[in-house]
C-alpha positions, 0 to 999 in steps of 0.5 A: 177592168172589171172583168180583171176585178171579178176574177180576183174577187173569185180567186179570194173567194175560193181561198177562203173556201178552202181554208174553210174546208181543211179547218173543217177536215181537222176539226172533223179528225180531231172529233173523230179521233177523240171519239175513237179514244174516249170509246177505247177509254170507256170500253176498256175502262167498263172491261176493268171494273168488277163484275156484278156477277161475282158479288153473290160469291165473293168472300166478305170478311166476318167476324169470329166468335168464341163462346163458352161451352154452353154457345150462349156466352160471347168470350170473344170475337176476333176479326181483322180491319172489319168486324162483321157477322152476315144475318140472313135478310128474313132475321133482319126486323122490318123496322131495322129495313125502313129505318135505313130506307128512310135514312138512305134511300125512301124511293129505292123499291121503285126507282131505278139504280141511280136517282137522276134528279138527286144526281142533278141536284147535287151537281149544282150544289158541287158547283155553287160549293166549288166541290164534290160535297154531294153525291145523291146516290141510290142505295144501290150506289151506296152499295157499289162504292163502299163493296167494289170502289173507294170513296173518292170523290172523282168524276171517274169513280162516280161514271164507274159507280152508275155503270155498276149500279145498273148491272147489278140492279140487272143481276140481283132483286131490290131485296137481295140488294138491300140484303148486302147493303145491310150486312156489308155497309160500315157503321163506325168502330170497325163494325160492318153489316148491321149486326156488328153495329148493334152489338158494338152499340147495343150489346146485343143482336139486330134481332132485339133491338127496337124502333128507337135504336133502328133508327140511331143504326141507320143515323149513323150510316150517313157519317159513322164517325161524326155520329158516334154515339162516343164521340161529341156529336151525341147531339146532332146524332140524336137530332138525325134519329128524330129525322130519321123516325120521322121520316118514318112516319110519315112514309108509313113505316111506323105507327103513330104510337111507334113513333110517340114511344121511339122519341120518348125512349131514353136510350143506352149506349154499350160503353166504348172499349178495345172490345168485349172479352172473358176469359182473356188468356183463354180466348186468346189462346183459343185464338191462336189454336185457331190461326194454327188449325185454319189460318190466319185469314179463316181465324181472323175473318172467315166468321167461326163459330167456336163453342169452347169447353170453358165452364161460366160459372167455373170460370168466374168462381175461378177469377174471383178466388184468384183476384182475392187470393192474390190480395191476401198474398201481396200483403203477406207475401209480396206475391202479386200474381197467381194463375188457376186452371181447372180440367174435367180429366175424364175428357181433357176438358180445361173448365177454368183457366186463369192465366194471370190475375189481370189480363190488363195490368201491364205493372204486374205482367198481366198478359203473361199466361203462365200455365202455358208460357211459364217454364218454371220449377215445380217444387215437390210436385213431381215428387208422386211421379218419382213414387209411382216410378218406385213403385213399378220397381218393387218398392211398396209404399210401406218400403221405409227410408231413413229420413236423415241429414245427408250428403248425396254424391253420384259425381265423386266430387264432394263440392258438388254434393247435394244435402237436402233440406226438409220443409220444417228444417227437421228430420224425422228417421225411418219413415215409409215411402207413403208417408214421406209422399204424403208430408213430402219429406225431401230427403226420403224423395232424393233417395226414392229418385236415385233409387228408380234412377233418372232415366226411368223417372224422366220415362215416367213424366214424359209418360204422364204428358211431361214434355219438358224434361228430357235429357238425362245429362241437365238434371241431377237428384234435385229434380225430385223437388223441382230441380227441372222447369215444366208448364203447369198445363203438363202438371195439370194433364199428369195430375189428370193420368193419376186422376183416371188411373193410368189414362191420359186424355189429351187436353182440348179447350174446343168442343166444335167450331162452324164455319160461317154458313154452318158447316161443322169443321170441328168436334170434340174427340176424346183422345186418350190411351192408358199409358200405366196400370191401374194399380200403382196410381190407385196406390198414390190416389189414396196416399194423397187423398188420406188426411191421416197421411198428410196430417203431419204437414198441414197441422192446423191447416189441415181442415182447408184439404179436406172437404166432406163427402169428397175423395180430395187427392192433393199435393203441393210444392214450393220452389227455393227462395219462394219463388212459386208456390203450387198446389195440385189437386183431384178427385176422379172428375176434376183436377185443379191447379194453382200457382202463386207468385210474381210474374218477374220471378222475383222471390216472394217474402215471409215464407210464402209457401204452397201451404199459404200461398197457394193452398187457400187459394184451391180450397176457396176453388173447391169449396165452390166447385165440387157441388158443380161436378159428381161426387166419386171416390177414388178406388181402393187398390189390390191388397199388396203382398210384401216383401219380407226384405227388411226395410222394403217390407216395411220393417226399419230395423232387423233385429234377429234372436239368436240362442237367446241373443238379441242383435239388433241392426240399423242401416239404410236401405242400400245395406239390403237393396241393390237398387237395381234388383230390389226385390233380389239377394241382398247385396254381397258387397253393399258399399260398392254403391258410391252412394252406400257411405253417405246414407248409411252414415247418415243413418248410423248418425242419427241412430246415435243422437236418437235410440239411448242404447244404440251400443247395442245395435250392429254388432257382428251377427253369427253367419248364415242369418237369413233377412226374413221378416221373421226375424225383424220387428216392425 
């Protein structure tokens, strides 16, 4: 019996052995498995992280900065998610260095790329707190996360934050680590890197700021939007930046007296805005000349340096004439609006630009930038280039035209005639090409458009930089007096040809961009070609520049166009119902435009024309501009030999003497020109012109109502008389 006992006390005994011995086996495989898994898991999660190697190299999104011409001021700084601009670690001040130490990280030059005791110390307050409200990271961890992961708050991220911390602790030195660290990190308000942070806060670089406000930058590391010098934690951000000095002190970071002045400073904060910029419709069409150069990731990010041709103190005498003038207008006028432009024509430079009165006034259409956005009709501005054209063909600018009520027909169809209006609403008779420019008369401009004919007139715009009109069938005899739309940036660059006799210098608003390490990827070239002869646009130059000539418009007025000492060229225009009012001005080195009305095209009120509303505005411009250019003048052209024709020579009427006999003759041009052939035969058959009947029955019209003996004139001449300047009294 015993025996038979022992033996199945053996038997149970070797059971549970066994059982022992598998559960052992399984557990063993389990262990060994989940070994196997987690060191592929790590393996392949350390293979996936980013490599610290790259981080000297990769691209950091900078700031662009645009500046005036002079580099110094700050028109505007265009970035994307992250404005940044990288500052070398030897221009970073030692207390901007300490202040982040002493805020962040006091040990970080002699401990390694993790603080184990802060990361002990922050498991067990995460676990008392139930979270992970405690990281107890290095500087070099700091680094890490916010350059190469995200900030979530997860065991995962944070075994990927210690394990790239100690390779790039491997890769770089403690002060090219501390060099990224202040130059990537963010500080709130889209400012990252420390020299956003002192210009969004401080207004001014990291190389000027002092001890106090080094400390309020490192502050605000911590938590960007808590602290936020806007937002209503001032308190407690001032409270961290007496922690923050203090600490300072007494790490022996700062003096005593360092520190004694930094907490008695009163400090000032840059006022919170959308961010800084002048010139608006400038700079941002700057901007959009840099997305089209380089891209929208070089524009936006890649840290340009852009000096502009944007003269400063032209530019702010602009924006004030423009803001006064205006005012005046509203009130007067109705008109709300007005833009300026300014250009140095001896380099297509643009000095001023003023694209609208208020960039930020949505009730008036602010944002709208007319001189590149707005096609509209340039009244009588035109009217020089259809001149100039005139003169090409022969014509002089002693070349009389009848200044009459008349009916213009070139279709054949009496419905659709065109019977021009002059400014003052009357007409004045035989009057020379020079002087209809200079009072620009509109019924002697007609005539000189259908003379030089469109095609050539349109020849003659596109020549000049006009590039809007084009197509000979949209545009009718009107088009001398605004009946086509152009851009006022066309009308200044055409203005500039006249200014420079016959060269046309592209426009450029750059004189160089850099990249963000200082490479030059851009200088200013002047572009330019001669594009017609000098004498013809000396001869406009010096209608427009003659007060004399322009004398009969402005009247009383005249002493806003004329400034002493100067060589001042100016025409104007004002479209129909008074919807824009223009006046265009030069001298040999600086042109200006100005434009005045309302941005909705809505007309303005009480005759709210070029000689009020937009003249003042220009010579309040003037005034203040001219002493900042070179005083020149404009050069006189080559004497001109005139033809002894009638009319083209000057001479209204032809009055030949025959056997004692007077016969005087009154007619319009066409009875001596074939507009084709000016300075050729007088015409066999002047009515074959279908515009002959019209003008010349203006003329005989008017010479009805204004010559007392005008039974005399027109009667039959004996054959064989010759049209020679002999015969015709002036």
């Amino acid at each position: 019996m015993v025996m038979i006992k022992r033996k199945k006390i053996s038997l149970k005994k070797q059971k549970k052995s066994g059982r022992a011995a598998s559960r052992f086996f399984i557990i063993l495989s389990i262990f060994f498995a989940l070994l196997i898994i987690s060191t592929a898991y790590v393996l392949s999660f350390i293979q996936n992280l980013p490599s610290p190697e790259q981080f000297a190299t990769r691209q950091i999104s900078q700031t662009t900065k645009i500046y005036d011409r002079t580099g110094k001021v700050l028109l505007y700084e265009i970035h994307g998610d992250e404005k940044r601009t990288v500052v070398p670690f030897s221009e970073i001040p030692d207390y901007v260095k300490r202040a982040t130490l002493a805020a962040e990280d006091a040990a970080f030059y002699n401990e390694p790329a993790f603080n184990w005791r802060g990361i002990v110390r922050a498991m067990i307050a995460n676990i008392k707190s139930g979270s992970f409200s405690q990281g107890g990271s290095t500087i070099t961890q700091q680094l890490v996360k916010k350059s190469l992961l995200s900030s979530d708050k997860t065991i995962t991220r944070k075994i990927k934050e210690l394990v790239l911390a100690i390779e790039l602790e491997s890769k770089y030195s403690k002060d090219e680590i501390l060099y990224y660290y202040l130059n990537q990190i963010p500080y709130g308000s889209n400012a990252y890197g420390v020299e956003a942070a002192s210009q969004t806060y401080f207004n001014k670089s990291v190389r000027d700021i002092d001890v106090a406000e080094a400390a309020i930058l490192a502050s605000l590391i911590k938590a960007p939007s808590y602290y936020s010098p806007w937002g209503n934690n001032v308190k407690e951000l001032i409270s961290r930046q007496k922690y923050v000095l203090e600490r300072m002190r007494s790490l022996g970071f700062i003096s005593e007296d360092q520190y004694n002045n930094a907490v008695k400073e009163k400090l000032e904060f840059a006022p919170q805005s959308l961010g800084l910029i002048k010139a608006p419709h400038f700079a941002l069409m700057v901007k959009d000349y840099l997305i089209g150069r380089y891209g929208e990731y070089t524009a936006l990010q890649g840290g340009l340096k852009v000096v502009t041709t944007l003269d400063m103190n032209l530019q702010n005498i602009a924006e004030k004439v423009v803001e006064d003038g205006v005012k005046r207008n509203k009130e007067l006028y109705g008109g709300t609006n007005g833009a300026l432009v300014a250009e140095d024509p001896r380099t297509g430079q643009i000095l001023a630009f003023v694209g609208s009165r208020n960039y930020f006034n949505d009730e008036i259409d602010g944002k709208f930038n007319v001189p590149i956005q707005g096609l509209r009709q340039p009244g009588s501005a035109l009217k020089p280039f259809v001149y100039l054209t005139a003169f090409e063909k022969g014509y002089s600018p002693k070349t009389v035209l009848f200044d009459a009520k008349t009916e213009f027909d070139t279709r054949n169809d009496p419905q659709k005639s065109y019977q021009p209006e002059n400014f003052e609403g009357t007409f004045v008779g035989p009057v020379k090409m020079e002087t209809a420019l200079a009072q620009s008369m509109n019924v002697p401009a007609v005539k000189t458009l259908y003379l030089v004919g469109i095609n050539s007139a349109l020849k003659t715009f596109n020549t000049f930089g006009i590039s809007t009109l084009k197509d000979p069938s949209r545009y009718g005899l009107s088009l001398t007096l605004g009946g086509g739309e152009v851009t006022m940036m066309d009308l200044i660059k055409a203005y500039s040809v006249l200014s420079q006799e016959g060269v046309l210098h592209q426009q450029k608003i750059v004189l160089r961009v850099e990249d963000g390490l200082g490479n030059v990827l851009e200088e200013y070239n002047d572009d330019s070609k001669r594009v017609v002869d000098e004498q013809n646009t000396r001869i406009i130059n010096k209608i427009l520049s003659s007060a004399d000539l322009r004398s009969g418009l402005f009247q009383s007025s005249l002493s806003m166009t004329t400034f002493p000492g100067y060589d001042v060229a100016l025409k104007t225009g004002t479209t129909q119902d008074y919807r824009d009012a223009w006046a265009f001005g030069y001298t040999p080195s600086l042109v200006v435009g100005v434009w005045a009305g309302n941005n909705n095209n809505t007309p303005m009120k009480q005759r709210g024309s070029s000689l009020l509303a937009a003249v003042p505005i220009w010579n309040a411009f003037l005034k203040e501009a001219l002493p900042l250019v070179p005083q020149e003048f404009f050069k006189d052209p080559e004497p001109l030999e005139l033809s002894n024709k009638p009319m083209i020579g000057g001479y209204p009427y032809f009055s030949p003497v025959i056997n004692g006999k007077s016969y005087p003759q009154i007619h319009s041009i066409l009875y001596y020109v074939n507009k084709n052939d000016p300075l050729g035969p007088v015409p066999e058959n002047p009515s074959a012109d279908p515009e002959f009947y019209n003008w010349e029955t203006a003329v005989l019209e008017w010479g009805r109502k204004n010559i007392p003996n005008f039974y005399e004139y027109n009667q039959p001449l004996p054959k064989n008389v010759p049209y020679t300047s002999s015969s015709s009294n002036p």
